[in-house]
MDTraj code that builds the backbone (N, CA, C; nanometers):
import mdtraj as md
import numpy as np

residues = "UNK UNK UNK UNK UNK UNK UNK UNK UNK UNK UNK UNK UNK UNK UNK UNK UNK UNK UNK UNK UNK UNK UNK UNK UNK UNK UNK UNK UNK UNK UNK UNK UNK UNK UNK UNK UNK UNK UNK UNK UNK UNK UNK UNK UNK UNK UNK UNK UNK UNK UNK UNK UNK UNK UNK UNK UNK UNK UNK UNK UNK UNK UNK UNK UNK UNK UNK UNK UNK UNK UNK UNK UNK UNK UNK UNK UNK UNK UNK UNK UNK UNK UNK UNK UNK UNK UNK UNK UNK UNK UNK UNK UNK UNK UNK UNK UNK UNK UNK UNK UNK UNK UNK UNK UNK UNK UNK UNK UNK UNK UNK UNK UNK UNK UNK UNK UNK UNK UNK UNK UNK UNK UNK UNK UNK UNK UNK UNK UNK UNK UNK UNK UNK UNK UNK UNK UNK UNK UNK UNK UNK UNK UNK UNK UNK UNK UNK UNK UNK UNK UNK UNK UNK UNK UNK UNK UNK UNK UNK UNK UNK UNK UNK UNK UNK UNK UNK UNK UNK UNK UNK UNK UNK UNK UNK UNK UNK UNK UNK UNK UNK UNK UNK UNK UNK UNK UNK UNK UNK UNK UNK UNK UNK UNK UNK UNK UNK UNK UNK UNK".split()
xyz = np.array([
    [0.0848, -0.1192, 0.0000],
    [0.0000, 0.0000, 0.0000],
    [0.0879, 0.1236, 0.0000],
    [0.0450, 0.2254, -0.0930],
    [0.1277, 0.3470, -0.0972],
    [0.1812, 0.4007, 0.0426],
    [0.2419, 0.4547, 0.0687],
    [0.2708, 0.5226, 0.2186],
    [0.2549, 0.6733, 0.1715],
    [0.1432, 0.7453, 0.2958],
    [0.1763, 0.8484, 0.2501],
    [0.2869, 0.9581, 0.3554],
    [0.3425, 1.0753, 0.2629],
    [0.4461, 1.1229, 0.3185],
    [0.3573, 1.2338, 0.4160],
    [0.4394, 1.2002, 0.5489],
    [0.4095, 1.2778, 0.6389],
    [0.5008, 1.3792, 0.7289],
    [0.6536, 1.3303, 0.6756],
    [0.7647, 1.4494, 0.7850],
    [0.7989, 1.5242, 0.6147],
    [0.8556, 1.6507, 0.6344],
    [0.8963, 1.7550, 0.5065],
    [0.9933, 1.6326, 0.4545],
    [0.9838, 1.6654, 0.3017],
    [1.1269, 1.6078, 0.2383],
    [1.2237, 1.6821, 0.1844],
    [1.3529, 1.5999, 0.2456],
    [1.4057, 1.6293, 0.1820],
    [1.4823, 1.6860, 0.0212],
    [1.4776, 1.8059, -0.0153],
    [1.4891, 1.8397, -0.1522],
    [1.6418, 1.8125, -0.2169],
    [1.7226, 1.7769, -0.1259],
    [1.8882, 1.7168, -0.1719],
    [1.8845, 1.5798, -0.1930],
    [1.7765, 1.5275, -0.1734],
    [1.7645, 1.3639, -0.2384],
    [1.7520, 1.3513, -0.3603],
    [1.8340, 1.2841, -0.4012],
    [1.7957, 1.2132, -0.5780],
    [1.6792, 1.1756, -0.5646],
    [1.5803, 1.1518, -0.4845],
    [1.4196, 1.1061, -0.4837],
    [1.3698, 1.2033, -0.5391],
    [1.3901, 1.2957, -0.4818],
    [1.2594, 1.4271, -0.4631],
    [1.3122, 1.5062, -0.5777],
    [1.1634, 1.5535, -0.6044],
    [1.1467, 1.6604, -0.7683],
    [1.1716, 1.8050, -0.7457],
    [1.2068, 1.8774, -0.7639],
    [1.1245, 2.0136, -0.7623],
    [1.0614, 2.0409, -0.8960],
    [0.9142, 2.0643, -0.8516],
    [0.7996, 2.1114, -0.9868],
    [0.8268, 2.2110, -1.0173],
    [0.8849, 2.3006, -1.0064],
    [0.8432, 2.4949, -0.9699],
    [0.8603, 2.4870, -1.1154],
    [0.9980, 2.4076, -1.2054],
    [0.9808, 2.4897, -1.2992],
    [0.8849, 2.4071, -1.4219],
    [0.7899, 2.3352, -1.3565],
    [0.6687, 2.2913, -1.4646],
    [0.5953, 2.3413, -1.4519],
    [0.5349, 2.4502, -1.3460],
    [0.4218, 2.4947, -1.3310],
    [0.3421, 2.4144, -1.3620],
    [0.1904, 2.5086, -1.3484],
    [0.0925, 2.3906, -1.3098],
    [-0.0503, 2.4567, -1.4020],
    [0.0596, 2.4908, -1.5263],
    [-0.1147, 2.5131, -1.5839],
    [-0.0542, 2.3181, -1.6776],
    [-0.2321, 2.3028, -1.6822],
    [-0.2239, 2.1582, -1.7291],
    [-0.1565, 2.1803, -1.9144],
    [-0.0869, 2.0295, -1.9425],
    [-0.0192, 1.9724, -1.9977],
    [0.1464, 2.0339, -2.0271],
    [0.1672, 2.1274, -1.9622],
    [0.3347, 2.1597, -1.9581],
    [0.3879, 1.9900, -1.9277],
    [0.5055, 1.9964, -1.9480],
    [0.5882, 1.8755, -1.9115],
    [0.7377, 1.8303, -1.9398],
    [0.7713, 1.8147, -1.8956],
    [0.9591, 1.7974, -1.8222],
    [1.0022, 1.6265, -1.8164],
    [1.0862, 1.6310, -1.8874],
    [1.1715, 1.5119, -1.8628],
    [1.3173, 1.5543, -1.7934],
    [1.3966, 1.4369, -1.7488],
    [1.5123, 1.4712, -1.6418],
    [1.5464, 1.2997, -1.6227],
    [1.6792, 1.3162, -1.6026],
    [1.7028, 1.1608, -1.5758],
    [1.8556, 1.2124, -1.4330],
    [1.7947, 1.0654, -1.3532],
    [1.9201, 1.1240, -1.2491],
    [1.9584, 0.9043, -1.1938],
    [2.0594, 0.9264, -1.1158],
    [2.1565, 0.8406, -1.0837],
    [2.1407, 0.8422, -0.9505],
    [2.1255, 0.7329, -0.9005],
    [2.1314, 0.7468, -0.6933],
    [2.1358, 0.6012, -0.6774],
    [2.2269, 0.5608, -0.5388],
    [2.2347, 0.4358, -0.4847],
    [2.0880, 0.4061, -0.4293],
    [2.1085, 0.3394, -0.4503],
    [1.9671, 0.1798, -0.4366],
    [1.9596, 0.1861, -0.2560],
    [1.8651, 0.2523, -0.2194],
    [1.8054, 0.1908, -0.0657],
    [1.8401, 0.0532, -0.0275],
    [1.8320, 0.0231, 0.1285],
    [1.8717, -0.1039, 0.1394],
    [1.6771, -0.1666, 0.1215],
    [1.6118, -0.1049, 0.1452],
    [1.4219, -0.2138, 0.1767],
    [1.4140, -0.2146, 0.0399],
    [1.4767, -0.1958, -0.1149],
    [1.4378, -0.2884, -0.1880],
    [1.4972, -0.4405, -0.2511],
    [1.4429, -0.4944, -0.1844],
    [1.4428, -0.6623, -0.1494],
    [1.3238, -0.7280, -0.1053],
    [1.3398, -0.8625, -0.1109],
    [1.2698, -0.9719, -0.0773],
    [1.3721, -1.1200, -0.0260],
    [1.2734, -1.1923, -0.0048],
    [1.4131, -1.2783, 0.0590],
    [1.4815, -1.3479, -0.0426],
    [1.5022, -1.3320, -0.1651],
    [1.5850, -1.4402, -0.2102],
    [1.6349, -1.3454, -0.3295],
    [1.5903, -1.2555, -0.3472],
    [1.6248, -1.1248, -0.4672],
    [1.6103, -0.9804, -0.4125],
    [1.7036, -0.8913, -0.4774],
    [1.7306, -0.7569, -0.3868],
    [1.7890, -0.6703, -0.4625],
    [1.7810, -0.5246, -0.5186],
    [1.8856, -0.4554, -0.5504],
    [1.9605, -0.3995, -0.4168],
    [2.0989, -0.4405, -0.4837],
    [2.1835, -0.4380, -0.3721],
    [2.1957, -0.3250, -0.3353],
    [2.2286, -0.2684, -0.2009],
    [2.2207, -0.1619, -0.1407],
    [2.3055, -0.0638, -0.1614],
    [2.3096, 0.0359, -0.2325],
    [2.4072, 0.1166, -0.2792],
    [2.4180, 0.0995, -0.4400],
    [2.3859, -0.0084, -0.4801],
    [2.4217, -0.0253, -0.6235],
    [2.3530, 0.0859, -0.7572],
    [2.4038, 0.1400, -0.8548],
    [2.3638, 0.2186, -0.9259],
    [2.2165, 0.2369, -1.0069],
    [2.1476, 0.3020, -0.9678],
    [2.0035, 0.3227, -1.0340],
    [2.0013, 0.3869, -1.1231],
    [1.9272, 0.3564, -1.2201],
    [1.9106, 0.4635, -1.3504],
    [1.7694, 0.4895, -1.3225],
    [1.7174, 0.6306, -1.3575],
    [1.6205, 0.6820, -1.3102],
    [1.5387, 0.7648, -1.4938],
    [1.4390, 0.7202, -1.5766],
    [1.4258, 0.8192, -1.6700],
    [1.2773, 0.9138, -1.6344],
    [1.2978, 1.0233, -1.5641],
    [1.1626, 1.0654, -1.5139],
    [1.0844, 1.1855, -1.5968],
    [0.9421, 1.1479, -1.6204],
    [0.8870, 1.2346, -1.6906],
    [0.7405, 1.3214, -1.5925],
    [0.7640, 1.4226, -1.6015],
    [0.6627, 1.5131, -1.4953],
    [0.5768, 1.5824, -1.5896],
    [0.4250, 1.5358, -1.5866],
    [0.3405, 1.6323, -1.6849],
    [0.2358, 1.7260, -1.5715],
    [0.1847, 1.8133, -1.6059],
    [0.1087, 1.8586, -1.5159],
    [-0.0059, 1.8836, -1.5688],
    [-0.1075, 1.8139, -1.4626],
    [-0.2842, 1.7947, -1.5251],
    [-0.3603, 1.8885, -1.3980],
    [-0.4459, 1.8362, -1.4061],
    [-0.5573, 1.9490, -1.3278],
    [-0.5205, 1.9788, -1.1874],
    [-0.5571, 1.8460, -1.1627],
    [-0.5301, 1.8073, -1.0355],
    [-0.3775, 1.7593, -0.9621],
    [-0.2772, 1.7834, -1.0634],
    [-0.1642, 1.7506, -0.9590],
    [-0.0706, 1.7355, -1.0729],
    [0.0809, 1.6832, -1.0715],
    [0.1672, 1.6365, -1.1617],
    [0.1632, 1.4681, -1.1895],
    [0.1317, 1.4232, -1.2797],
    [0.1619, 1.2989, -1.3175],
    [0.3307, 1.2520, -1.3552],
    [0.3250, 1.1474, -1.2708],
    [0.4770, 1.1137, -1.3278],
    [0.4772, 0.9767, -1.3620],
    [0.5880, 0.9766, -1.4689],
    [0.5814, 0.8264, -1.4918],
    [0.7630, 0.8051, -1.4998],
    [0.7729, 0.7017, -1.4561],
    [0.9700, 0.7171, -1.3888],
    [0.9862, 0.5518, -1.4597],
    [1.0823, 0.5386, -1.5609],
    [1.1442, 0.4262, -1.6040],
    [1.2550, 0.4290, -1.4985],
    [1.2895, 0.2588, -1.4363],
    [1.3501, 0.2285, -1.3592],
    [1.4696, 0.1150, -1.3940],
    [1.5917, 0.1529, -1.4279],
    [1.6868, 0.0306, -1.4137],
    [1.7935, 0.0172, -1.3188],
    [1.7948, -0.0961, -1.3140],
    [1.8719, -0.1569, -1.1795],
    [1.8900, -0.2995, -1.1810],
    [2.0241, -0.3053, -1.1205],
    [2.0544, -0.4593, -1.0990],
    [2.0222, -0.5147, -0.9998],
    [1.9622, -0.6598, -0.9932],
    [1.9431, -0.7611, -0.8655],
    [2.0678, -0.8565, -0.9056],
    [2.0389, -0.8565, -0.7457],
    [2.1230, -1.0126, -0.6746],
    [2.0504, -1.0469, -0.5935],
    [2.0876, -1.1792, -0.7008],
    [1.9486, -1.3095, -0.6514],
    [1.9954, -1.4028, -0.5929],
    [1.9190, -1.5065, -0.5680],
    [1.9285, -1.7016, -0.5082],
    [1.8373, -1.7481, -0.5888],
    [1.9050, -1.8692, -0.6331],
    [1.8224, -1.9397, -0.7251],
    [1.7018, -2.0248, -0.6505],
    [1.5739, -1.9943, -0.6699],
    [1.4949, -2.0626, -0.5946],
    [1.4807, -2.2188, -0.6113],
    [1.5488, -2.2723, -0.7274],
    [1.5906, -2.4168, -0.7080],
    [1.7033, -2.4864, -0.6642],
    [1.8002, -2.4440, -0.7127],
    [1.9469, -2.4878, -0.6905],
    [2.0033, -2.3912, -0.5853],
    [1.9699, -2.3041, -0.5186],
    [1.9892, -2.2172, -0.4397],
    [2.1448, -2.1242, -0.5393],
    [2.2244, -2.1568, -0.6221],
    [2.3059, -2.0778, -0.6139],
    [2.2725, -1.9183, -0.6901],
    [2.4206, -1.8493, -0.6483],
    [2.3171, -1.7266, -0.6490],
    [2.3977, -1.6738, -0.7948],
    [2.2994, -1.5614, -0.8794],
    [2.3497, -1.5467, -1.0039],
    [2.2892, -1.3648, -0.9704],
    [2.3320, -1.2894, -1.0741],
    [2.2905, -1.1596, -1.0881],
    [2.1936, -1.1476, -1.2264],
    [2.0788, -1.0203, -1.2019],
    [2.0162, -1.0042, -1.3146],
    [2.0017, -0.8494, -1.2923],
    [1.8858, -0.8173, -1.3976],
    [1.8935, -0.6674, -1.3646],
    [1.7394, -0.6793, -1.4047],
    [1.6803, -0.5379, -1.3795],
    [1.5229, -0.5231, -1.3820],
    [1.4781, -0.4095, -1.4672],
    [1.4104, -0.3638, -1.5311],
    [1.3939, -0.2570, -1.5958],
    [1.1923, -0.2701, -1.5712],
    [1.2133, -0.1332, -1.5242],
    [1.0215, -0.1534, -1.4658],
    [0.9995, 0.0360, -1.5466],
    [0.7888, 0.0730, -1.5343],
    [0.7698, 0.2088, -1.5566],
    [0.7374, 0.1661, -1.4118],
    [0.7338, 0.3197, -1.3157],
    [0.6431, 0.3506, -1.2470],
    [0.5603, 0.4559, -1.2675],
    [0.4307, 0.4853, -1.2397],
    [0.3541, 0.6203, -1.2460],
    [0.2408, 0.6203, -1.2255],
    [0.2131, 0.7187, -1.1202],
    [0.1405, 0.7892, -1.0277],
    [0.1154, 0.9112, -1.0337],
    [-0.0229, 0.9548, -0.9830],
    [-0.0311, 1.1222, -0.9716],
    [-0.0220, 1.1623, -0.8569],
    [0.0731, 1.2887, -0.8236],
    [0.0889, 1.3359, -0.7101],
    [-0.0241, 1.4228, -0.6932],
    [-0.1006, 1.4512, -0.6200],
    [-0.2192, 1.5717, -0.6340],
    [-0.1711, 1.6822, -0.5279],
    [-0.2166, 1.7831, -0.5929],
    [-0.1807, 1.9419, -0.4824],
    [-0.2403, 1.9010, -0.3296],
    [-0.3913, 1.9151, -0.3549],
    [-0.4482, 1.8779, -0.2641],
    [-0.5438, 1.7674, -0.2153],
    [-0.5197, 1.7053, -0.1743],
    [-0.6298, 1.5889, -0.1674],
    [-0.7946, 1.6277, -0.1053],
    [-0.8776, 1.5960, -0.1499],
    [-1.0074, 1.5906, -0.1205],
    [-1.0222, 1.5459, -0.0003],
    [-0.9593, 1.4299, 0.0814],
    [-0.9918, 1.4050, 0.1965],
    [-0.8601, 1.3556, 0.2384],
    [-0.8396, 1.2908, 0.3901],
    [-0.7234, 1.2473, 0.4402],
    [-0.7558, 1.1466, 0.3872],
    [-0.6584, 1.0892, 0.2892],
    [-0.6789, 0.9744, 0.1950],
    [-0.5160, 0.8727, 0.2084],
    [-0.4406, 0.8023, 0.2581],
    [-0.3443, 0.7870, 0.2873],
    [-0.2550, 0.6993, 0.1399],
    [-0.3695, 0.6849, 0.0879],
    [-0.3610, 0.6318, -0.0247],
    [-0.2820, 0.7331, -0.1566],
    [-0.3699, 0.8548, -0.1364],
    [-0.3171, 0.9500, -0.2592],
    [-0.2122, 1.0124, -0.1970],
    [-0.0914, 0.9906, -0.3217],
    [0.0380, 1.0692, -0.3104],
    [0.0144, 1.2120, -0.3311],
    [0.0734, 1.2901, -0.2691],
    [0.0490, 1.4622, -0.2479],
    [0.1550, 1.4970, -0.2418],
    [0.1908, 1.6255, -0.3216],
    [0.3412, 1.7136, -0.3459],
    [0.3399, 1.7474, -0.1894],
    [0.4580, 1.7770, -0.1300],
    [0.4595, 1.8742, -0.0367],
    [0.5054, 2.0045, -0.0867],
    [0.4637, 2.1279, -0.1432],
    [0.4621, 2.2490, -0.1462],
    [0.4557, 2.2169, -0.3457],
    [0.5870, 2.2284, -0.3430],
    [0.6393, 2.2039, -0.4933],
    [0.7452, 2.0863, -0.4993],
    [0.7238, 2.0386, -0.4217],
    [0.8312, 1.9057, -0.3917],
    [0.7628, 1.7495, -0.4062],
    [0.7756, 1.6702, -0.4567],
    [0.7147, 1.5549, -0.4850],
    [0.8172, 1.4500, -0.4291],
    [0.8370, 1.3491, -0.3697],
    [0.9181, 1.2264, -0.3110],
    [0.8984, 1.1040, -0.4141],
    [1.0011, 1.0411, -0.5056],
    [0.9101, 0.9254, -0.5766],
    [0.9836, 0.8063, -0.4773],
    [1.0199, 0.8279, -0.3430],
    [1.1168, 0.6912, -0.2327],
    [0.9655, 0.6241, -0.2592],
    [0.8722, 0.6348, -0.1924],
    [0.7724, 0.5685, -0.1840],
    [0.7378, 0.4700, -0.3324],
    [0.6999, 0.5918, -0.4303],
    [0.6223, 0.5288, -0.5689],
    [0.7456, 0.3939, -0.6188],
    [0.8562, 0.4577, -0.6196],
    [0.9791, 0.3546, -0.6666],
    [1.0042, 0.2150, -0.5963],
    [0.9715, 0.2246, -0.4471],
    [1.0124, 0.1057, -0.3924],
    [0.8946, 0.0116, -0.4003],
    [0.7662, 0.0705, -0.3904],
    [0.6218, -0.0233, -0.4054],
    [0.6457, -0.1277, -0.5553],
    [0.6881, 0.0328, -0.6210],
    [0.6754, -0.0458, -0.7824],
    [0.8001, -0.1484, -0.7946],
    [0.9360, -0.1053, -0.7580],
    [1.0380, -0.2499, -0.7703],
    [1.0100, -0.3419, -0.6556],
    [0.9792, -0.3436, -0.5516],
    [0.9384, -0.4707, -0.4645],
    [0.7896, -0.5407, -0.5714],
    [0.7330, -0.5123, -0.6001],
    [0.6122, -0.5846, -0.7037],
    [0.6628, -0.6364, -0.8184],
    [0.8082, -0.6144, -0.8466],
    [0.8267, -0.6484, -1.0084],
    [0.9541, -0.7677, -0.9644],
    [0.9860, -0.7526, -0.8109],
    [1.0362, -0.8385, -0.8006],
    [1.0096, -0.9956, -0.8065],
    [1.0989, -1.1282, -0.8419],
    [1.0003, -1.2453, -0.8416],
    [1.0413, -1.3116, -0.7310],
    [0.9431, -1.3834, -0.6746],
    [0.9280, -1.4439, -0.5572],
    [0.9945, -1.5430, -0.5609],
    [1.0056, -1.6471, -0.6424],
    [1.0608, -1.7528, -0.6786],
    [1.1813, -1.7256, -0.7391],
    [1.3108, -1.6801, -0.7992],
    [1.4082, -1.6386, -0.8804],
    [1.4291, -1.7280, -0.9217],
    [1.4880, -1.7825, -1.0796],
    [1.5712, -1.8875, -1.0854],
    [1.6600, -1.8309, -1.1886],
    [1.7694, -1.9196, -1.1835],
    [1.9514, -1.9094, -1.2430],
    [1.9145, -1.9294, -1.3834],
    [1.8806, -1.9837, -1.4540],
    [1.8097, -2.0178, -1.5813],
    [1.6492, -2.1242, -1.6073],
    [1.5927, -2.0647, -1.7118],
    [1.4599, -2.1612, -1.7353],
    [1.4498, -2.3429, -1.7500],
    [1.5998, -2.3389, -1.7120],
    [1.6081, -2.5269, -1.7845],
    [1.6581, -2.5642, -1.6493],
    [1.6974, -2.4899, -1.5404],
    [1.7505, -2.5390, -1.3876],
    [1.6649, -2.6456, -1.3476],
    [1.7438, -2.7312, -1.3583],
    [1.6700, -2.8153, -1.3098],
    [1.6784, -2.8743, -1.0915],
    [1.7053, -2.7722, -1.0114],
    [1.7288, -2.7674, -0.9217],
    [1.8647, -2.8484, -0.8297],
    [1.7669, -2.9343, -0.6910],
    [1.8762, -3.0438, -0.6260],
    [1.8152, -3.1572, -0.6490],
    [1.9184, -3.2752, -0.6310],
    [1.9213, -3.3750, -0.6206],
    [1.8283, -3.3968, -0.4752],
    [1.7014, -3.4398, -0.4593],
    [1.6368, -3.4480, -0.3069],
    [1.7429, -3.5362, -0.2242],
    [1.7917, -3.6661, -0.2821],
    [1.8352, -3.7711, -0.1895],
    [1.9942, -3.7049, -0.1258],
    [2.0976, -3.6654, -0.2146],
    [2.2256, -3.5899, -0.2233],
    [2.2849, -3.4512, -0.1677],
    [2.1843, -3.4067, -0.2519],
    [2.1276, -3.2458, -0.2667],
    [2.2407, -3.2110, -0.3815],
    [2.3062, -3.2771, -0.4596],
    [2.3968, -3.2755, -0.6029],
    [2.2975, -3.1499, -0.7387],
    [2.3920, -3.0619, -0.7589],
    [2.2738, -2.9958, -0.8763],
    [2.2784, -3.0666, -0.9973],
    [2.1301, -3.1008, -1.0359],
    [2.0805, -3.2267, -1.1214],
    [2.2020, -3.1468, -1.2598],
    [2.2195, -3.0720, -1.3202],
    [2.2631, -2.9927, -1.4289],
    [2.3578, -3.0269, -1.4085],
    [2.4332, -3.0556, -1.3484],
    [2.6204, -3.0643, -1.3317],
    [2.6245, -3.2321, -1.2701],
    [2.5344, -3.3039, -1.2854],
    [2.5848, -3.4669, -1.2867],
    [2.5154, -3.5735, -1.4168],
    [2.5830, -3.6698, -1.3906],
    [2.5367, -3.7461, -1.5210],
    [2.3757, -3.7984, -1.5841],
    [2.3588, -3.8117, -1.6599],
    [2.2455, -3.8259, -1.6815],
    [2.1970, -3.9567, -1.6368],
    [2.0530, -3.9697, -1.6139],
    [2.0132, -4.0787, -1.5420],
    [2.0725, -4.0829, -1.3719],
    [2.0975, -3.9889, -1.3215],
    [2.1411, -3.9503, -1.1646],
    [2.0291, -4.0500, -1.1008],
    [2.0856, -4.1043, -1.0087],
    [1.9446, -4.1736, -0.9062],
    [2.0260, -4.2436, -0.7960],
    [1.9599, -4.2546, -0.7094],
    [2.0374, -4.3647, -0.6118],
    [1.8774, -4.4629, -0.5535],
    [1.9590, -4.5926, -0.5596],
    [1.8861, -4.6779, -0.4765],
    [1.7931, -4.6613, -0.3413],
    [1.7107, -4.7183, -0.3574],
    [1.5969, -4.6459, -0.2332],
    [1.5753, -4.8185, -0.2211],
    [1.5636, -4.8110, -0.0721],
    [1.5085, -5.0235, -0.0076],
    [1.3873, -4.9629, 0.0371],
    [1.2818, -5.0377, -0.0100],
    [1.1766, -5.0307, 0.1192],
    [1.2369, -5.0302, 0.2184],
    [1.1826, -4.9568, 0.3645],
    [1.2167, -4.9923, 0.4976],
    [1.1551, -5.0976, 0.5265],
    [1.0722, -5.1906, 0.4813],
    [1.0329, -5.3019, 0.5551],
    [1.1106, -5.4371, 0.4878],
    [1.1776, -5.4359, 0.3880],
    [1.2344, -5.5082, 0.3515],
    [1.4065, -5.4626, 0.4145],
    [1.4508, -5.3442, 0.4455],
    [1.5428, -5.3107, 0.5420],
    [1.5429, -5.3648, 0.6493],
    [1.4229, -5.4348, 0.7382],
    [1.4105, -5.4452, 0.8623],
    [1.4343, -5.5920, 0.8803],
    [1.3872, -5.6445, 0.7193],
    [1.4519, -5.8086, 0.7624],
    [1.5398, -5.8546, 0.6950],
    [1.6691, -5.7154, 0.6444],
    [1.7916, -5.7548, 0.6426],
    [1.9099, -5.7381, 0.7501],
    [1.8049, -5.6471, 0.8353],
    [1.8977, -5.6753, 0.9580],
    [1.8862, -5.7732, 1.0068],
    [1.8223, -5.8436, 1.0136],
    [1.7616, -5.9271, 1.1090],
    [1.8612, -6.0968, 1.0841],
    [1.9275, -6.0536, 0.9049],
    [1.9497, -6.1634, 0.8371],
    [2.1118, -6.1581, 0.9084],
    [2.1261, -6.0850, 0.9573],
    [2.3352, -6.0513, 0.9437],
    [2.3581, -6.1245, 1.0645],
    [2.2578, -6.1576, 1.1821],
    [2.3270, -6.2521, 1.2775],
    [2.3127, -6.3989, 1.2391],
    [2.2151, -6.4781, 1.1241],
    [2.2549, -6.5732, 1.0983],
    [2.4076, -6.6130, 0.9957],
    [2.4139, -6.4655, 0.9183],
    [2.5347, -6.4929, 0.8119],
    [2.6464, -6.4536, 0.9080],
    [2.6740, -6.3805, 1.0283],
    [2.7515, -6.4024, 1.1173],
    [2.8191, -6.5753, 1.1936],
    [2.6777, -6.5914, 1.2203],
    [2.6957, -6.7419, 1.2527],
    [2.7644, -6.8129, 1.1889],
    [2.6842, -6.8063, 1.0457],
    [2.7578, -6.9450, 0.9809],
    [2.8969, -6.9369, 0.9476],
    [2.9660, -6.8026, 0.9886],
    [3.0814, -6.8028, 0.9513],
    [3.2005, -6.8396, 1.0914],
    [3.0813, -6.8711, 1.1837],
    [3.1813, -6.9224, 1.3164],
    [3.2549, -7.0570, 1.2616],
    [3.3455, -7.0936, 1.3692],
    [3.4150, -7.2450, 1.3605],
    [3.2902, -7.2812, 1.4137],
    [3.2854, -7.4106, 1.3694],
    [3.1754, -7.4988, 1.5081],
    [3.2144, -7.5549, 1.6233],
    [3.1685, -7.5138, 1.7013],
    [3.1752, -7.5190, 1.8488],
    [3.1301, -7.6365, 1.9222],
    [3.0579, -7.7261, 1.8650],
    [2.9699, -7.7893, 1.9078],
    [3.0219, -7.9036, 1.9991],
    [2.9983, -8.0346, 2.1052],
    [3.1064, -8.0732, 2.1811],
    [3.0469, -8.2366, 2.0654],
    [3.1704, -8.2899, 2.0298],
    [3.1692, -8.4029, 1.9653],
    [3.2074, -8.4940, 2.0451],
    [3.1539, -8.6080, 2.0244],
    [3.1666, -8.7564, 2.0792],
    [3.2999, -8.8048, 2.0359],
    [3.3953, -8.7865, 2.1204],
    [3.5334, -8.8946, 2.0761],
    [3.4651, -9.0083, 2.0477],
    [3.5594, -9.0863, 1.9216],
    [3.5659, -9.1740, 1.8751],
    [3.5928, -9.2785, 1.9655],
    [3.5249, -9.3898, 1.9643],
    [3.5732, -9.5041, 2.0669],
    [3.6483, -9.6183, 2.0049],
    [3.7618, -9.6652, 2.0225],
    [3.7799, -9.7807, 1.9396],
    [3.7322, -9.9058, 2.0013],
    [3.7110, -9.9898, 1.8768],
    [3.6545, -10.0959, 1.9093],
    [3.7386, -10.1979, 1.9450],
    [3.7495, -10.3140, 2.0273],
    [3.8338, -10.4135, 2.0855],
    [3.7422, -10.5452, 2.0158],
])
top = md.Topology()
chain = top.add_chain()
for i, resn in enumerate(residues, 1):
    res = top.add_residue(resn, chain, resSeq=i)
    for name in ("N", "CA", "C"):
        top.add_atom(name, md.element.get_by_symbol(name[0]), res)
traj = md.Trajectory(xyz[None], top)
């Protein structure tokens, strides 16, 4: 859910806009592209742009009745975990975001994004929109074929036809059972024999 902004923002952030020079009669409009390290909260648990890593930002500000519309192309690299094979590989993401900021809102609506003065924040619009475009599941390539369940060996890097032997456990239970007779028979015999008597 959008968050809406409630302490002043900061205007020295690569986030934040200044409108002043789009004014606000409707359809003026401004493009601008800017560069800023990657927040650490965009992530999920197994994919993330890494924290600090370089953002490309292409932002376009139009101004309509009710407020500035923006629409912000987003690129950036993730580092992922493969949600099958767990190992981890890098990708990158390219998303739009866009939202209308409105002057004033009609009601306390926590939902609608609102400029503060002539200042607009896109921290919010940017992180909703790359945490949603992130995938829940990641994987290293479409043909991964994950782990080995019995091993945990990655099926892709061993021979074909991989498998290991599985015993029933109930046929396990009466081969234990078998190892103290094949123990036995491998004793000397013990048994007490009848000396021979000779006959007279």
């Amino acid at each position: 859910m959008p968050v809406r902004q409630t302490a002043p923002v900061d205007p020295r952030s690569p986030l934040v806009v200044d409108t002043r020079d789009l004014g606000r009669r409707a359809g003026e409009m401004r493009e601008l592209q800017r560069q800023l390290a990657a927040p650490p909260e965009w992530s999920l648990e197994l994919v993330r742009v890494p924290e600090g890593a370089t953002v490309e930002l292409d932002i376009r500000l139009e101004s309509v009745v009710d407020g500035v519309l923006v629409s912000t192309v987003v690129r950036a690299p993730l580092s992922a975990e493969c949600g099958r094979c767990l190992d981890p590989f890098s990708t990158e993401v390219e998303l739009t975001a866009t939202d209308l900021f409105v002057y004033e809102p009609e009601a306390d609506d926590e939902e609608v994004r609102r400029l503060e003065g002539d200042l607009l924040d896109l921290g919010p619009l940017l992180r909703d929109a790359v945490v949603l475009a992130l995938p829940l599941n990641p994987v290293c390539s479409p043909d991964c074929a994950g782990l080995c369940p019995t091993c945990g060996a990655r099926l892709n890097d061993v021979e074909p036809g991989h498998g290991h032997e599985e015993i029933d456990p109930r046929w396990a239970a009466l081969g234990s059972l078998r190892e103290p007779a094949d123990d036995q028979s491998a004793r000397p015999d013990n048994r007490t024999r009848t000396p021979d008597v000779e006959e007279h």
